[in-house]
NUFIZA-432858 format. One record per residue (C-alpha): residue number from 1; residue in three letters; x, y, z. Coordinates in Angstrom, 1 decimal. Last residue first. Layout:
N
  pos  code      px      py      pz
  NUM   ala       X       Y       Z
...
//
This chain:
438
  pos  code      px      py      pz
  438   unk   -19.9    -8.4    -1.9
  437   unk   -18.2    -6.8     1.0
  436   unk   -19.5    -3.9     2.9
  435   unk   -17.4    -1.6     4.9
  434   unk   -18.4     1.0     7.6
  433   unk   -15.6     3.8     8.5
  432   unk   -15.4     5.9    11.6
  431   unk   -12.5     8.2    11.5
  430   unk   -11.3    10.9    14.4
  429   unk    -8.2    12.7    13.6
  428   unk    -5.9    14.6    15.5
  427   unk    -4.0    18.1    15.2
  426   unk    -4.6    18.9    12.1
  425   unk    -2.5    20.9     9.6
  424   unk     0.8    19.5    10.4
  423   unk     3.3    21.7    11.8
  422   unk     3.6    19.8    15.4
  421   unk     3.9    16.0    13.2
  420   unk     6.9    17.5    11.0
  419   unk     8.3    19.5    13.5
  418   unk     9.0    23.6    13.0
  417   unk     7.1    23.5    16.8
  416   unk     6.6    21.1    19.0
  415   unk     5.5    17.7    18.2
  414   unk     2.3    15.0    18.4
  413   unk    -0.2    14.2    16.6
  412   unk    -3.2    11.9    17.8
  411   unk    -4.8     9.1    15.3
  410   unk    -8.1     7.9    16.0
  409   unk    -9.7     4.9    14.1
  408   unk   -12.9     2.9    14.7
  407   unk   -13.5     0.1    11.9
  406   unk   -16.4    -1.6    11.1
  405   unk   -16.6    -4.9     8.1
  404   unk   -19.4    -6.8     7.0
  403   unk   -19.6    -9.5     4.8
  402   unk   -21.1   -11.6     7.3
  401   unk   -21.4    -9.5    11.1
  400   unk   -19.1   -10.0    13.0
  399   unk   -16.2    -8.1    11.3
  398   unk   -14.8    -5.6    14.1
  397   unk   -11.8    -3.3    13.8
  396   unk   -10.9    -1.0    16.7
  395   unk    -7.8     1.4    16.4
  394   unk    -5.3     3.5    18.2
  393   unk    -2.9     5.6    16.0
  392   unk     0.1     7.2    17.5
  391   unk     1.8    10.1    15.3
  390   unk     5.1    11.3    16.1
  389   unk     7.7    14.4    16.5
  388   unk    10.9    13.5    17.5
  387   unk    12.5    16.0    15.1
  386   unk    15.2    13.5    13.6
  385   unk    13.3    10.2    14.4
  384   unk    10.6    11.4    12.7
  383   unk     7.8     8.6    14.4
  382   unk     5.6     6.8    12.8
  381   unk     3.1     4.8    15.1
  380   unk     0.0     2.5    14.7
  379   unk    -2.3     0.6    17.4
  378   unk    -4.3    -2.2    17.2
  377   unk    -8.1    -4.0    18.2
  376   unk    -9.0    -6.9    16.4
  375   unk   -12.5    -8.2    17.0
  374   unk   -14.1   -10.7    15.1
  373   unk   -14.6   -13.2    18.4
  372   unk   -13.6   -11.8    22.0
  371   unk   -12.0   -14.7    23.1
  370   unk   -10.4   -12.2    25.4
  369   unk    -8.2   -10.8    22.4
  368   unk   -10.1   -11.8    19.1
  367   unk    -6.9   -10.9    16.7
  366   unk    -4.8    -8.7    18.2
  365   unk    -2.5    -6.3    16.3
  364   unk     0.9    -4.5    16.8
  363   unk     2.2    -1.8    13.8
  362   unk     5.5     0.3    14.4
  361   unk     7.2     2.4    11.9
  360   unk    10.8     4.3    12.5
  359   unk    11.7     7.6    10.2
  358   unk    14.8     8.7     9.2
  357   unk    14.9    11.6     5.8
  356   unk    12.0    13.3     6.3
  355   unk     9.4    13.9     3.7
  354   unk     7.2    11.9     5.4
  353   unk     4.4    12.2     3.6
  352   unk     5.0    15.0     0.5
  351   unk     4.5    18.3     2.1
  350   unk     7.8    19.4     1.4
  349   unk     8.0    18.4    -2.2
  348   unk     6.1    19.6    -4.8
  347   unk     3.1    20.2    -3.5
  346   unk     4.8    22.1    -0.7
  345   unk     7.1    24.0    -2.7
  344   unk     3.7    25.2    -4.7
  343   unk     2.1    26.0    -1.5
  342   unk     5.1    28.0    -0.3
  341   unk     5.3    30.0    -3.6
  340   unk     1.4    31.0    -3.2
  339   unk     2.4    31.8     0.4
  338   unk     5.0    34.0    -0.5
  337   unk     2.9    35.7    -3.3
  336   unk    -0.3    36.2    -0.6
  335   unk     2.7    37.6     1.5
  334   unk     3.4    40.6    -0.7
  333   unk    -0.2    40.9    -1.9
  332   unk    -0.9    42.2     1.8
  331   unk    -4.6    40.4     2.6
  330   unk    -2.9    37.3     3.7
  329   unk    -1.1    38.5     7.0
  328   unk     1.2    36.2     8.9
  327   unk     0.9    33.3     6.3
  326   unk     3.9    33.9     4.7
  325   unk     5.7    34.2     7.5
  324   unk     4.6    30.4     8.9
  323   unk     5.3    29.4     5.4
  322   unk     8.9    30.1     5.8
  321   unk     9.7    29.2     8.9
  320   unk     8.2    25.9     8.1
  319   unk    10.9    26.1     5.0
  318   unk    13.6    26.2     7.3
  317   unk    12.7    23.9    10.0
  316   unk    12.1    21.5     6.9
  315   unk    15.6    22.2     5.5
  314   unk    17.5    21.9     9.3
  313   unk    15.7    18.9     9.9
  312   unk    17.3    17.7     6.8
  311   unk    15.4    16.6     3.7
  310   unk    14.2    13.5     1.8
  309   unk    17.0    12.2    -0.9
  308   unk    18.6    10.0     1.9
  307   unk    15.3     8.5     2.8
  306   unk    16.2     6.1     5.9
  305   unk    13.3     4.0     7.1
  304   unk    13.4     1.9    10.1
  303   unk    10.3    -0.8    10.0
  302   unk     8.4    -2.8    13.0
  301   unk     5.5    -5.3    12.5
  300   unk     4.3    -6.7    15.4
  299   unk     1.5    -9.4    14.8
  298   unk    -0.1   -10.7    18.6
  297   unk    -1.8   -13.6    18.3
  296   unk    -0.6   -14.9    22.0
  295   unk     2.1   -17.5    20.6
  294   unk     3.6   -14.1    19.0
  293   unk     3.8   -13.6    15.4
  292   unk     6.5   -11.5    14.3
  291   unk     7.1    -9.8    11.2
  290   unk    10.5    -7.7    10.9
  289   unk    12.0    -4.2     8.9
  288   unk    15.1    -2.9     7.1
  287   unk    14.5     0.1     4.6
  286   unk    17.1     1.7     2.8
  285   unk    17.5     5.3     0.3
  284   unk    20.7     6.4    -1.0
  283   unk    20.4     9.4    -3.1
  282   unk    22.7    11.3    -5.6
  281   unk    22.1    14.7    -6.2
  280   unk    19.8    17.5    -8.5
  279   unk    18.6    21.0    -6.9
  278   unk    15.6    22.9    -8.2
  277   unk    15.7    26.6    -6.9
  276   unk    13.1    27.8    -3.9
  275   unk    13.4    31.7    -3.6
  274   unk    14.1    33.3     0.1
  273   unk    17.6    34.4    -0.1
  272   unk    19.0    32.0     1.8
  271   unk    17.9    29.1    -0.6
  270   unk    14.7    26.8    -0.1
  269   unk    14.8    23.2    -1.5
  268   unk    13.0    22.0    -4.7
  267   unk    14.4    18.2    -5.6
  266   unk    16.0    16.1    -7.9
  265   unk    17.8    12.8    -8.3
  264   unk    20.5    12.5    -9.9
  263   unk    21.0     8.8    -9.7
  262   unk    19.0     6.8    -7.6
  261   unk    20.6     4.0    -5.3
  260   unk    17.9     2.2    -3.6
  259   unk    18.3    -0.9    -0.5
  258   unk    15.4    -2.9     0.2
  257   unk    14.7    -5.3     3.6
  256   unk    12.8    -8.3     5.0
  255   unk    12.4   -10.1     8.6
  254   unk     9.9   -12.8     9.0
  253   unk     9.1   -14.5    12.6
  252   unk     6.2   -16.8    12.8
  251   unk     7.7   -20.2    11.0
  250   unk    11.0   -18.8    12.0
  249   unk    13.9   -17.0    10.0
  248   unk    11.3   -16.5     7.2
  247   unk    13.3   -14.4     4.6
  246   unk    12.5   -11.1     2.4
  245   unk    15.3    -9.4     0.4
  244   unk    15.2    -6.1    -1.6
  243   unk    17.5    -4.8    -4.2
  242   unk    17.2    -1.8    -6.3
  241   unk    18.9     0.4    -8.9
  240   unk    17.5     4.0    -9.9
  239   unk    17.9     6.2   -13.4
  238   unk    16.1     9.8   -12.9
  237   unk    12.6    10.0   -13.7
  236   unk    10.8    11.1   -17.0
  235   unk    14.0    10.0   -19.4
  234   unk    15.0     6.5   -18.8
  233   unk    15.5     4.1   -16.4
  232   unk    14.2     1.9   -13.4
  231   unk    16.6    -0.9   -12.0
  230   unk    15.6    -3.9    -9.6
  229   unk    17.2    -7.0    -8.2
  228   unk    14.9    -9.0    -6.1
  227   unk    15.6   -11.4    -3.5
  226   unk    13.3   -14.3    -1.6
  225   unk    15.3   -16.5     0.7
  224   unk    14.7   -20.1     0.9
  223   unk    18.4   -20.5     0.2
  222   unk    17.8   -18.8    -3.0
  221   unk    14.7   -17.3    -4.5
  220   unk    15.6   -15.0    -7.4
  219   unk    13.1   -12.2    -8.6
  218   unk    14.7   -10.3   -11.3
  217   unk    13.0    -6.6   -11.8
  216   unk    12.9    -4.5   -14.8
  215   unk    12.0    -0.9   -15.4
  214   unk    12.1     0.5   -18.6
  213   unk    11.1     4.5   -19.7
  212   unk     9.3     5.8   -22.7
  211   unk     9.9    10.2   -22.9
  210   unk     7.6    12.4   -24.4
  209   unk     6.7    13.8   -21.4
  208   unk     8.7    13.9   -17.8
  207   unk     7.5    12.6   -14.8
  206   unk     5.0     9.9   -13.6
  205   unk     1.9    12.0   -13.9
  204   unk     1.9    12.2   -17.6
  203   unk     1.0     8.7   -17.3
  202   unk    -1.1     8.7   -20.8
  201   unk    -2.8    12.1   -21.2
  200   unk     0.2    13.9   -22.9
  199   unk     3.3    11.3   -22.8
  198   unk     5.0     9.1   -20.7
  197   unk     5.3     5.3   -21.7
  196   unk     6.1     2.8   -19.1
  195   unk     7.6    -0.4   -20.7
  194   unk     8.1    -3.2   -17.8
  193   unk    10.3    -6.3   -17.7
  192   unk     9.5    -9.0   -15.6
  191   unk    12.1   -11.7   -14.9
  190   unk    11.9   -14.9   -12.9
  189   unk    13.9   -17.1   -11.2
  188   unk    13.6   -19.9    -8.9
  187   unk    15.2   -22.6    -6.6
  186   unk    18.8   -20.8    -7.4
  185   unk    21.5   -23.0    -6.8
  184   unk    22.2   -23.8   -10.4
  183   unk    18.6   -22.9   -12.1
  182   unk    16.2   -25.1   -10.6
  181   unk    12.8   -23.2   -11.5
  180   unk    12.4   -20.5   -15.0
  179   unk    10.0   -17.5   -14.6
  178   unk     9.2   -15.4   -17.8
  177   unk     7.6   -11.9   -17.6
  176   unk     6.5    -9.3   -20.1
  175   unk     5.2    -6.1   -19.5
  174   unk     3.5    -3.0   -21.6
  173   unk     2.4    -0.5   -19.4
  172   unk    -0.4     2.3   -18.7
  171   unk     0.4     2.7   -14.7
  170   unk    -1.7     2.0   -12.4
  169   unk    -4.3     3.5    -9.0
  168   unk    -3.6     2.2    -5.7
  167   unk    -5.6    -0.3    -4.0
  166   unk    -5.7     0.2     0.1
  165   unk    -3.4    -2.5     2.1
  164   unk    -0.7     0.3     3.4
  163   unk    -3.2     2.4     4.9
  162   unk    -1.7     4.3     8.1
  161   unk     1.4     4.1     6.0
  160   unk    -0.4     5.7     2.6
  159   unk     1.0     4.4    -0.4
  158   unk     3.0     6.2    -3.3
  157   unk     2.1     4.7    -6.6
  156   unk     5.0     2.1    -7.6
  155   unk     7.2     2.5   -10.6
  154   unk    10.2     2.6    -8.9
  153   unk     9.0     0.7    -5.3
  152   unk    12.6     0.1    -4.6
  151   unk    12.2     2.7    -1.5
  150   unk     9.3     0.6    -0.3
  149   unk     7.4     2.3     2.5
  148   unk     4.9     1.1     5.3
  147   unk     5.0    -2.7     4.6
  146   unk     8.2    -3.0     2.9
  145   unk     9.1    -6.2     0.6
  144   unk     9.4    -4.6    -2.5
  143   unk     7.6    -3.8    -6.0
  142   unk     3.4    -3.4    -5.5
  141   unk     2.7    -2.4    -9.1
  140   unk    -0.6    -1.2   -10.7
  139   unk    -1.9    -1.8   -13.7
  138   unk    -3.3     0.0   -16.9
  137   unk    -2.9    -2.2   -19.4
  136   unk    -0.9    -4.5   -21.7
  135   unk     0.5    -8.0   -20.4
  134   unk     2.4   -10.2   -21.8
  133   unk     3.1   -14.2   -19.9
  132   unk     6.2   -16.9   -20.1
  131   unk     6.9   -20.1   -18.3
  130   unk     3.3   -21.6   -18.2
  129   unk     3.1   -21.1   -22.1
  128   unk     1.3   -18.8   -24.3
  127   unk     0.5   -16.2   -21.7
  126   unk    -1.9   -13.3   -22.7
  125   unk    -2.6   -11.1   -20.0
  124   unk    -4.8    -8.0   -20.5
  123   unk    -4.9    -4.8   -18.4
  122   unk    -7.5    -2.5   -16.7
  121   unk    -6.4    -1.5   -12.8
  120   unk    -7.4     1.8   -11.6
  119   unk   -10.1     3.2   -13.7
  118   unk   -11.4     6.1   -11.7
  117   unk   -14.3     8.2   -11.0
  116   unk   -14.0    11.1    -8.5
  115   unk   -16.1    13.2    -6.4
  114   unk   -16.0    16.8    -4.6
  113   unk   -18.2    18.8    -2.6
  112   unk   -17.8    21.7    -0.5
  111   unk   -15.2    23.3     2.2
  110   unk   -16.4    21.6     5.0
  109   unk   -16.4    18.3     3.6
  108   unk   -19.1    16.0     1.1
  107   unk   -17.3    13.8    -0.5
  106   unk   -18.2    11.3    -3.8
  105   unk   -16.3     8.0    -5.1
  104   unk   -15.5     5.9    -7.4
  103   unk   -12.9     3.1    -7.7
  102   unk   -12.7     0.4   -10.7
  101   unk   -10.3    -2.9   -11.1
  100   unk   -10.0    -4.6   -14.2
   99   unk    -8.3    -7.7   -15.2
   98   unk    -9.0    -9.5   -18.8
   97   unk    -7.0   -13.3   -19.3
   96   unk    -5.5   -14.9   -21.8
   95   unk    -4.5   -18.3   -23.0
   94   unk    -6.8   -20.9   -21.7
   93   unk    -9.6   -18.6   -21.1
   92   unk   -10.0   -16.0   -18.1
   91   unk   -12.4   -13.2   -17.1
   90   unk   -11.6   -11.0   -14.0
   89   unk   -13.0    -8.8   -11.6
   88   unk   -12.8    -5.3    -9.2
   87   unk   -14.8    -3.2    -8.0
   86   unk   -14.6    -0.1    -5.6
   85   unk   -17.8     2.3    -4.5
   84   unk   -17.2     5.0    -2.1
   83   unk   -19.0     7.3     0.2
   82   unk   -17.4     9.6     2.0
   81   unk   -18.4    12.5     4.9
   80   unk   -15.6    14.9     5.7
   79   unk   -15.3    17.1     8.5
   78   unk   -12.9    20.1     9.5
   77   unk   -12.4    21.6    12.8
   76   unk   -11.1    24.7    13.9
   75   unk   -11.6    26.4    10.1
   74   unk    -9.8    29.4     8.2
   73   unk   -11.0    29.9     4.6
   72   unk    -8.8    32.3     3.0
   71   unk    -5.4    30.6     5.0
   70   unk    -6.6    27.0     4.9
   69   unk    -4.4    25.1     3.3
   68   unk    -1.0    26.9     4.0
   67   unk    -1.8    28.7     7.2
   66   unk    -3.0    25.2     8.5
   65   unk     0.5    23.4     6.6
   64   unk     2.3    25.5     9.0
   63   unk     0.6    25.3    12.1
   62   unk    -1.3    28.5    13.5
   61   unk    -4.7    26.4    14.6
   60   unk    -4.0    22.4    14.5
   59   unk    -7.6    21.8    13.0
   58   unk    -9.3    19.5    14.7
   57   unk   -10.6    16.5    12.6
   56   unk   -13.5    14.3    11.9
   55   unk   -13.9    11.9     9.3
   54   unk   -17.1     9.4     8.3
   53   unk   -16.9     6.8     6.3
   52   unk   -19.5     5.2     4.0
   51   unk   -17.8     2.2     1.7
   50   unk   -18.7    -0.5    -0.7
   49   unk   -16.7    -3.3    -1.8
   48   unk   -15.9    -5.1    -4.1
   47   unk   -15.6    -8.6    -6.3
   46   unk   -15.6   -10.1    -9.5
   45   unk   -14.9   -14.0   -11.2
   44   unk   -15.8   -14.9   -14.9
   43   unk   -14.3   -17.8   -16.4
   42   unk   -14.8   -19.9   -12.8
   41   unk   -12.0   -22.0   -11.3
   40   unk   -13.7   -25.9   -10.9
   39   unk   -14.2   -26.7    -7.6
   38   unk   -17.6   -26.5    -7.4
   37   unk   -18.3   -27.2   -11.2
   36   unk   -16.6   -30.8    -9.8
   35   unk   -20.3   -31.6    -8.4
   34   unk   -20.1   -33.8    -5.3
   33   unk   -23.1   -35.0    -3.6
   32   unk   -24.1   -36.3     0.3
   31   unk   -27.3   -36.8     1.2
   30   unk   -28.1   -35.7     4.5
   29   unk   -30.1   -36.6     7.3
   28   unk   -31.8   -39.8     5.8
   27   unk   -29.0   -40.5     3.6
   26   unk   -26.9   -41.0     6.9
   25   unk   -29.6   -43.3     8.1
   24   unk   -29.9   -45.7     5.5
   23   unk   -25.8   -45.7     5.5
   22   unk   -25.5   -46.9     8.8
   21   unk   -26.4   -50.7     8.6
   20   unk   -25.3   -51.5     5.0
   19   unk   -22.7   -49.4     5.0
   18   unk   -21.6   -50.6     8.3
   17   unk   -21.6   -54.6     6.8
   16   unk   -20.3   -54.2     3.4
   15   unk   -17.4   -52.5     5.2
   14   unk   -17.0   -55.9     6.7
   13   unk   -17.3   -57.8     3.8
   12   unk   -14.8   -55.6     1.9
   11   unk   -12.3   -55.9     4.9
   10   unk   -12.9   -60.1     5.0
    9   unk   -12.6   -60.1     1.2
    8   unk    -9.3   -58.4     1.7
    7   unk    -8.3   -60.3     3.7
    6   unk    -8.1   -64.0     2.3
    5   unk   -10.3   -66.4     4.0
    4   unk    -9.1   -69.1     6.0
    3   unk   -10.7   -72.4     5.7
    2   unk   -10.5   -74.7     8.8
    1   unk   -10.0   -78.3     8.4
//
């Protein structure tokens, strides 16, 4: 009579067996550990970067903004050497947590030297449940779902297109947020209200003093569809409403959106008889945009812009008319005043970026085309679509080497004249910039 063993002591005999014979000589090559510090999320965690990059451009000679810049100290080209330091870190316990984030940097340029030194991000979060967190700080918002521009972006720093990743300096703010899942049919919602104080030396940059303003956003996701509602109000800028959407149509194909009402909103525009008068109205502002990641690792990222409070090709063809008579003869006072009133018009509003009102974005990337590993070559365009004036950006980035990071970038400008890209100040620019991660 044959006696059958059960299984499992067969299996365990077995492995028995090939530990027995192979693991000898696995610990002889390697001995394996596992220390749960590893995985375990540190108290204290930084990081940075720092950056030499080197800038060459030609000056765009009788343009607008050349006259307007560079009027007592004419140039044909203009170079700019930078070196930067950023970091950035955080300590957490159970209950709070300290964020900072810190940019300096130095410049030597044609005109001189310059340097800067900047806290950009410094806030505390104390959160006494998983549902709820307060924050007080300095920090910096990234509200909406555009890539190049985000019209519901109320408290947002302006970002550069051709550098929509780059950190941006804060706000000082008091926040509170509280996020709540399986509400009816939405998957999840969560609220994060915002106080933004305005006063001498604390955000005095954000609009009018002595004023405390709110800004709230509710983040619903619904259907699998990510959608924020978003309002801005009180005394330093004018009272705005929001709403944005992002959705995944395909695992590789995104598309996303933002739609702004501001009330009131004002602006300097240039009358007929030559002064510039402050001018209040109602603006619409949208954005509609797409992701896409092609089976050959190719991201396209596309974005039409409409910025109803921007101005009319007839206002900016108006006001480069303007500057370009200014600028005619600088040693008579009379048109040292006019261009003294043309550069303050420009700070404040017509030399903004983009100060158009339709404008289309296009990004496409690479990653290691060829097989060429750590390389991502792309190119970059904004175009007015009013003036049809444009700017087309080629660029190489390579990260072979660890913690390393080199990126070629030349962007060409092109228009005719009284258009935005034709009365820039330069007419291309050559950057080389060298990156170090630590």
């Amino acid at each position: 009579m044959h006696c059958v063993r059960p299984i499992s002591v067969t299996v365990l005999s077995l492995l028995g067996f090939v530990f027995a014979v192979f693991a000898p000589g696995y610990a002889a090559d390697e001995e394996f550990t596992f220390e749960l510090e590893e995985i375990e999320k540190k108290s204290l965690e930084w990081e940075g970067y720092t950056e030499l990059r080197w800038e060459h451009m030609d000056i765009n000679q009788g343009s607008a903004f050349s006259l307007l810049n560079l009027a007592d100290d004419p140039q044909s080209s203009f170079d700019k050497l930078l070196g930067a330091l950023q970091l950035g870190g955080s300590y957490s316990q159970e209950l709070y947590s300290l964020h900072w984030l810190l940019k300096a940097a130095g410049q030597q340029d044609t005109l001189g030297w310059s340097d800067t030194a900047d806290i950009f991000n410094a806030y505390a979060i104390f959160k006494p449940k998983a549902s709820t967190s307060l924050s007080l700080g300095k920090k910096s918002y990234k509200w909406g779902k555009g890539y190049a521009w985000n019209p519901v972006g109320f408290i947002n720093r302006r970002k550069d297109p051709n550098n929509p990743d780059e950190a941006l300096e804060g706000y000082i703010t008091a926040e509170a947020d509280f996020i709540k899942s399986n509400i009816g049919v939405f998957q999840t919602a969560a609220l994060t209200t915002v106080l933004l104080p305005v006063y001498d030396h604390v955000n005095d940059d954000f609009g009018a003093v002595d004023e405390m303003n709110l800004a709230a956003k509710l983040y619903l996701l619904l259907y699998d569809t990510d959608v924020d509602l978003l309002l801005r109000t009180g005394g330093s800028r004018a009272t705005a409403y929001g709403l944005d959407f992002s959705r995944n149509l395909l695992p590789n194909f995104e598309i996303h959106g933002e739609l702004a009402w501001t009330e009131n909103q004002s602006r300097l525009t240039l009358q007929q008889d030559g002064n510039f008068q402050g001018t209040e109205e109602d603006a619409l502002a949208f954005l509609i945009g797409m992701r896409y990641l092609s089976s050959q690792n190719i991201t396209s990222i596309i974005e039409y812009y409409h910025n109803g409070g921007g101005y009319s090709q007839q206002e900016m063809e108006k006001f480069y008319q303007f500057a370009l008579d200014a600028g005619e003869d600088v040693q008579l006072a009379v048109s040292r005043n006019l261009l003294e009133r043309a550069r303050n018009a420009s700070l404040k509003g017509y030399g903004r970026p983009q100060p158009g009102r339709n404008y289309l974005y296009a990004r496409f990337n690479q990653k290691e085309p060829f097989d060429i590993l750590y390389f991502t070559p792309a190119i970059t365009t904004i175009i007015n679509l009013e003036d049809s004036s444009y700017t087309l950006t080629p660029e190489l980035l390579y990260t072979g080497f660890t913690n390393w990071e080199i990126r070629v970038r030349f962007s060409w400008l092109s228009g005719g004249t009284f258009t935005e890209y034709g009365e820039k100040q330069n007419s291309n620019k050559l950057e080389v910039r060298l990156r170090y991660f630590f």
